[in-house]
C-alpha positions in Angstrom: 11.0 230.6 5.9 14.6 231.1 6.0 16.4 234.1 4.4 19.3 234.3 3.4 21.6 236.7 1.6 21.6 237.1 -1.9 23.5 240.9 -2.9 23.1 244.3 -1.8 22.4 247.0 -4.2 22.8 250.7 -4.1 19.2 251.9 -4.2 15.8 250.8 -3.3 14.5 251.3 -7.4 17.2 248.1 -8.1 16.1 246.5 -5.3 12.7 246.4 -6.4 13.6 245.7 -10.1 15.4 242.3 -8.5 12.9 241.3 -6.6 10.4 241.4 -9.1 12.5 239.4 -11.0 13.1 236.9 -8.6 8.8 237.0 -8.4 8.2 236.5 -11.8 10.0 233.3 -11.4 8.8 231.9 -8.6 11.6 233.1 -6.2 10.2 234.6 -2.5 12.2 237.3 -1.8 12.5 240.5 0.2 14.5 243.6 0.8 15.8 245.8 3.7 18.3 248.3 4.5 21.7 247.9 5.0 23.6 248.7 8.1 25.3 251.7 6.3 21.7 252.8 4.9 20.2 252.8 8.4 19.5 256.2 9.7 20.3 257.5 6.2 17.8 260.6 5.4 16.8 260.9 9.4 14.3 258.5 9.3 12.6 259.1 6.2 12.1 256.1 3.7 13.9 255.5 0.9 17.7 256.0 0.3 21.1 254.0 1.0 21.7 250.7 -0.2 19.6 247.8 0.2 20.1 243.8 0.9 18.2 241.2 -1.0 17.5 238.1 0.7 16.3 235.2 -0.7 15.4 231.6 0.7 17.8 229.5 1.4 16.3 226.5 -1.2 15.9 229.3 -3.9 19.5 230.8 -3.4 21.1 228.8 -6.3 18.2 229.5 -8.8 18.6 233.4 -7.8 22.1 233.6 -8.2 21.8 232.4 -11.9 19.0 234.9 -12.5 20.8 237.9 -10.9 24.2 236.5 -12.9 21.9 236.3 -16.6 20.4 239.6 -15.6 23.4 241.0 -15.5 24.8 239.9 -18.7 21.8 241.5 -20.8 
């Protein structure tokens, strides 16, 4: 499977918002930390903004989604 970048958002509660999203409509997807949220809180999870990555076929499809999503 091959990721690729869909947006980064600020925390990991968006993130997982979006990616459910993307699940619910048949969109594989993932999130991980951002170089700039690496190392943020010492090692402890959670904080600092996150990437979304989806697959590469599904990028087009989850660009529409994340653009309707927004306009609500």
């Amino acid at each position: 499977m091959a990721l690729v970048h869909l947006t980064v958002v600020p925390t990991a509660n968006e993130a997982e918002i979006i990616t459910a999203l993307l699940r619910t409509e048949g969109i594989e997807s993932e999130d991980r930390s951002t170089n700039l949220g690496s190392g943020f809180m010492d090692g402890m999870p959670g904080g600092g903004p996150r990437e979304i990555l989806v697959e590469k076929e599904s990028l087009a499809r989850a660009q529409e989604l994340l653009a309707a999503s927004k306009d609500t």
